[in-house]
C-alpha positions, 0 to 999 in steps of 0.5 A, a space after each residue: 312739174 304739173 305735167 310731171 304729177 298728172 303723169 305720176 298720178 295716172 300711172 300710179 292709179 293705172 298699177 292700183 287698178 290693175 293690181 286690184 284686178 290681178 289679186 280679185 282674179 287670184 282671189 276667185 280662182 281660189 274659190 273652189 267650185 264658186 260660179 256664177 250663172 248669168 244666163 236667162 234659163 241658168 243653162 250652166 247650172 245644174 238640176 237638183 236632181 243631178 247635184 243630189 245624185 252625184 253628192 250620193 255617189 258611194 262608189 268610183 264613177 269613170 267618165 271615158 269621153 270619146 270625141 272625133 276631131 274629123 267628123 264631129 263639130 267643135 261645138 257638139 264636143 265643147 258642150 259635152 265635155 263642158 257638162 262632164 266637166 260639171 259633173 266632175 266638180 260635183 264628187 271627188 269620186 269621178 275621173 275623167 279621161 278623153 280620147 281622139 278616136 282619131 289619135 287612139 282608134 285602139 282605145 276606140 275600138 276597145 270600147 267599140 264606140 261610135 264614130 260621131 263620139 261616145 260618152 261612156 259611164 263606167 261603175 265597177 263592171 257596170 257600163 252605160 253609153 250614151 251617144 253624142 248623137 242622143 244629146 241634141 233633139 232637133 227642132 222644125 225650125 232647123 234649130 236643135 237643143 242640148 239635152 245632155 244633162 238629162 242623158 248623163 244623170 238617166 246614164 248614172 242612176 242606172 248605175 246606181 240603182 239595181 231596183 225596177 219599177 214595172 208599170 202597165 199603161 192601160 189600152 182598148 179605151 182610146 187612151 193616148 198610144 204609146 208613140 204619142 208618149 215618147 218622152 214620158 215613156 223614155 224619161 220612165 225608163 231612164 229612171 228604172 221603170 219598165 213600162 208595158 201596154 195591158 189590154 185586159 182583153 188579151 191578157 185576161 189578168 193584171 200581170 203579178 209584177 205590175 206595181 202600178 197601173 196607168 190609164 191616160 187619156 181614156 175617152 171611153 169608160 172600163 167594162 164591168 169586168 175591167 172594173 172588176 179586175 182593176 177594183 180587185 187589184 186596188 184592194 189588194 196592194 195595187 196603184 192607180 195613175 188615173 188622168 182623164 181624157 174627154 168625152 161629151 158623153 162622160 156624164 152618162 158613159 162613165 160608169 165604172 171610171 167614176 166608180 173607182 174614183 169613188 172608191 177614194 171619195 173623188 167625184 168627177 163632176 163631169 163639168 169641163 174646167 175652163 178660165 176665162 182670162 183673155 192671152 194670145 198663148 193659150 186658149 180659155 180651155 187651156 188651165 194654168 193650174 196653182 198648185 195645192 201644198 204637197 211634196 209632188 208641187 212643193 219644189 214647182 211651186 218654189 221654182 215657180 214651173 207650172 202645169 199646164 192641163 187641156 179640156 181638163 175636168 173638174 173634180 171633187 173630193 168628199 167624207 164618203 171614203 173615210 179610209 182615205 186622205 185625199 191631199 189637193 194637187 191642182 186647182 184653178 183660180 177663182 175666176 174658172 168656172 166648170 162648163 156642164 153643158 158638154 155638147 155646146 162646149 163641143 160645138 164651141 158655143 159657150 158661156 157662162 150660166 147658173 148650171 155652171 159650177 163656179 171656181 176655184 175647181 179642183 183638179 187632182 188628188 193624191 191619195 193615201 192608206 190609213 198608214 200614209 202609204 200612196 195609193 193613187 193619183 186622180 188628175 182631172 186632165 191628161 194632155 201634159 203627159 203628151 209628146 207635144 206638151 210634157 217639155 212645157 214648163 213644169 209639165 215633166 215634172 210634175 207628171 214624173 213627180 207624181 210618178 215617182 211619188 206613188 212609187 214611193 220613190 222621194 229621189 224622183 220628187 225632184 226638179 230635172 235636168 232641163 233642155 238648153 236654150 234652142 240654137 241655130 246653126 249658121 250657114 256662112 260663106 268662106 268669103 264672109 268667114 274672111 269678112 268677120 275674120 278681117 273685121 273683128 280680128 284686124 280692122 276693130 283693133 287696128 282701129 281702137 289702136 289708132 284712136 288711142 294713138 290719136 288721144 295721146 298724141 293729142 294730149 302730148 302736145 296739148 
């Protein structure tokens, strides 16, 4: 009898849980939209700058997904309509179709897309490709991250936004070259810029379309009549993107660089910023910097990025131009101190000593006009625009933050779509693709059956 109610209780609670499982499964699969993203980089989640560029969308968006089941892996397939299929979540205004140029190689040939598999985004008669190749970025280490996300949000805001923004970046001042700035060049242009290079030399003028100009990295001062170009161009409606480069001369070989940071009330103290805080990631001439409160660092500092600034030079603003507002960007902690004797810096023989200008430093502004329009930007560094620096943490964003700031463009004051976590491929054996094939697929079942087996034979006698 007793054995009778211990049976009957057991099945009655085996039923219970699983009728719980049942209606909890139900119950979330009619949560519409509802997910939750446990992974340590939220690599199933999507930006802020994606969610609210696909909420804006006012017209019907078509997502064609080309894959080729013969010649492109499961894998890269799977990620990318995976993230398509995010996208589709996000706006009753998107429609997806997919094709096996295999299967259709009409349809494939219709839209002469390419063999590796396309991704087509399609807006009225409007069109935008983006490659299955375009979305991986291999490593050195034969490891390779999923870029996809940022490929199909740069695809639809082309779509999506007829305005282009020309920015000139300044040459002829051992600025850092354009092949050194790929990734911020491209993420530019995927945002509606179009940036060229300006050597004032050959050009004579600052082109009539140039809505801002950038000088980066600069290691030797402007002429006299490059300073005189710029000075004018500023008066009038032009922009300025000033980041500072290094020289152990900048004290006395900066004239006219200084100049027009005067002319915003900036004062380049001329004292490289160093932080004396012992770790194994960074050197003490690498500044973790903290944020100033402002709609460039506001979103950083709330998704806890930061900025990272190399030989970065210590800044100071003052009252000497009333005319503008000079809002804090960056700035180092307390415990930084601004190194002014450049020459035993440049030998690496340094310390601390009463010359020193003692921390917090400051290390960029913003500026605005009287009616509280941007006028430039002033950053006492400039490595985090470069290829090998802007993918760290909040690099990238704060350059195209303060970007699209200056441009007045509050759609580009954003946090962007991230890079995946980095994969390896593995290479394996047909022998020991049958070895994890038996183990996991025959030999653990068979063997968790067989324990069950045992348990219960066990208990049936006992």
């Amino acid at each position: 009898m007793n054995k009778w109610i211990r049976g009957t209780n057991a099945t009655v609670l085996s039923i219970a849980v699983i009728g719980i499982f049942i209606i909890l499964t139900i119950f979330l699969h009619s949560l519409k939209g509802f997910q939750v993203d446990l992974t340590k980089n939220k690599s199933f989640t999507l930006s802020e700058q994606t969610v609210s560029t696909l909420k804006d969308l006012n017209q019907d968006l078509h997502i064609i997904a080309f894959t080729n089941s013969g010649d492109t892996s499961e894998f890269v397939t799977r990620q990318a309509t995976d993230m398509i299929a995010e996208y589709k979540k996000q706006s009753s205004k998107i429609t997806v179709d997919q094709y096996d140029m295999l299967k259709e190689p009409s349809k494939a040939k219709q839209y002469g897309v390419d063999q590796s598999g396309t991704v087509i985004f399609e807006m009225g008669s409007k069109k935008q490709n983006v490659n299955f190749t375009e979305l991986f970025n291999g490593q050195q280490d034969g490891s390779y991250t999923f870029g996809g996300e940022e490929k199909f949000t740069q695809a639809i805001k082309s779509l999506t936004s007829t305005e282009k923004h020309t920015v000139y970046l300044l040459s002829g001042h051992q600025e850092y070259p354009l092949n050194a700035l790929t990734i911020l060049k491209s993420s530019l242009e995927g945002a509606n810029y179009v940036v060229k290079d300006l050597n004032l030399y050959r050009e004579g003028k600052i082109p009539d379309d140039a809505q801002m100009l950038m000088l980066l990295g600069p290691q030797n001062d402007l002429n006299d009549k490059e300073a005189e170009l710029i000075q004018a161009y500023l008066k009038d409606k032009g922009k300025i993107y000033l980041a500072l480069g290094f020289n152990k001369d900048m004290a006395t070989q900066w004239k006219n660089i200084d100049a027009i940071m005067k002319t915003f009330g900036v004062q380049d103290q001329h004292a490289v910023a160093i932080e004396p805080k012992q770790t194994s990631l960074y050197d003490p001439l690498t500044i973790i910097a903290e944020y100033g409160s402002h709609d460039i660092t506001n979103k950083l500092a709330s998704n806890n990025l930061i900025t990272m600034l190399s030989l970065a030079i210590s800044l100071n603003a003052d009252d000497s131009a009333p005319d503008w507002t000079k809002s804090l960007l960056l700035k180092t902690t307390d415990k930084a101190y601004g190194e002014t004797d450049i020459i035993s810096l440049a030998q690496s023989k340094t310390k601390q000593d009463a010359a020193d200008i003692k921390g917090p430093l400051n290390l960029g502004y913003a500026i605005e006009g009287k009616d509280n329009k941007p006028k430039a930007v002033i950053l006492g560094g400039s490595t985090f625009v470069l290829d090998e620096d802007i993918q760290n943490q909040g690099n990238k964003d704060f350059a195209l933050n303060s970007i699209g700031w200056l441009q007045e463009q509050k759609d580009q004051v954003t946090i962007r779509p991230r890079q995946g976590d980095a994969f390896q491929q593995a290479m394996i054996t047909p022998s020991q693709a049958n070895t994890i094939f038996l183990v996991t697929i025959v030999f653990l079942p068979l063997l968790f059956l067989l324990i069950g087996g045992l348990i219960w034979w066990r208990r049936r006698r006992g």
